[in-house]
C-alpha positions as CSV (number, residue, x, y, z in Angstrom):
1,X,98.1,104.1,129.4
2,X,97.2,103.6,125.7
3,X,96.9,105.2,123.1
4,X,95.6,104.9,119.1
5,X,96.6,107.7,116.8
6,X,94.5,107.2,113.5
7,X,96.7,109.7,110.6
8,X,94.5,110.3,107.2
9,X,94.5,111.8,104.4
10,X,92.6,115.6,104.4
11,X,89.4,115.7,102.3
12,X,89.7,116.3,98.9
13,X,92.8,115.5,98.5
14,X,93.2,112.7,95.7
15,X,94.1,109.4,97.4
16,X,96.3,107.0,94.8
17,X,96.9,104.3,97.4
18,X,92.8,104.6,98.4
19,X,91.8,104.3,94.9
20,X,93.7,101.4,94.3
21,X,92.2,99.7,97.0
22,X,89.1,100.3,95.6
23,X,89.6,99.2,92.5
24,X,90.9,95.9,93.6
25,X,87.8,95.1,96.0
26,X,85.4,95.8,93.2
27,X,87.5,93.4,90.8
28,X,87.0,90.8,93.7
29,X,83.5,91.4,93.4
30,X,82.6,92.8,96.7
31,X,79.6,95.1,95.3
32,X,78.4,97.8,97.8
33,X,81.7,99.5,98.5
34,X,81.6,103.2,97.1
35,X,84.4,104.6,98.1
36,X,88.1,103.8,100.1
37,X,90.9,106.3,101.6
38,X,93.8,105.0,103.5
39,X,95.3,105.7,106.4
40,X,97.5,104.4,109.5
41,X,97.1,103.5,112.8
42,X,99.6,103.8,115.5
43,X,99.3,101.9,118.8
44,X,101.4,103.6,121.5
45,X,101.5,102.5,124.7
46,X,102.7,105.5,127.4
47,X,104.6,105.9,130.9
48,X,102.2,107.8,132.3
49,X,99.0,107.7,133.6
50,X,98.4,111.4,132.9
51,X,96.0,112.2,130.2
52,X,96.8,115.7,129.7
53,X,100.4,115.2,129.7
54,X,99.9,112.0,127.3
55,X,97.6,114.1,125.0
56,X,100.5,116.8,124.9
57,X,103.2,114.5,124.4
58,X,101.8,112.1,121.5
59,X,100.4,115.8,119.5
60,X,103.8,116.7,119.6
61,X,105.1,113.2,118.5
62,X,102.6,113.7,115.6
63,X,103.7,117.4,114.9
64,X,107.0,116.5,114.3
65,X,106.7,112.8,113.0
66,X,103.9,111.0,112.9
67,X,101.4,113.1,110.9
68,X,102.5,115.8,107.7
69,X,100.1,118.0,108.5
70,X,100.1,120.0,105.7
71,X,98.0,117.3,104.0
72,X,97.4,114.6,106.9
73,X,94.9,115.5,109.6
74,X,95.3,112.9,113.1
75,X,93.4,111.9,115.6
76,X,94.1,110.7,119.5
77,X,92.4,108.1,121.2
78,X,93.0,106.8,124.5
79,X,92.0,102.9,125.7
């Protein structure tokens, strides 16, 4: 089984790295973009076949590593 764990920023907190970004597109000249925020993506591929156990074990991978959820929220999706 796979799985995508998206980690971003919470809203309204500032985003340096997002900004940034920005700032460089718009210097490039790619009008129409209002507004970037940064994030990552992990691709994890699991040993079971389980959903509920897969959900369970990759919330706890991003409780203790993956995520800082103190200002990071996270999201699981399964493929």
């Amino acid at each position: 089984m796979k799985a995508n764990i998206i980690v971003t920023l919470k809203n309204g907190l500032l985003d340096p790295q997002g900004k940034a970004i920005e700032g460089a597109l718009k210097s490039l000249d790619l009008a129409g973009i209002e507004s970037v925020r940064q994030g990552k993506i992990f691709e994890v591929e699991l040993a079971t076949e389980d959903r509920a156990k897969a959900q369970d074990l990759l919330k706890r991978a991003c409780e203790k590593l993956l995520a800082n959820t103190i200002v990071e929220n996270y999201r699981i999706e399964f493929s």
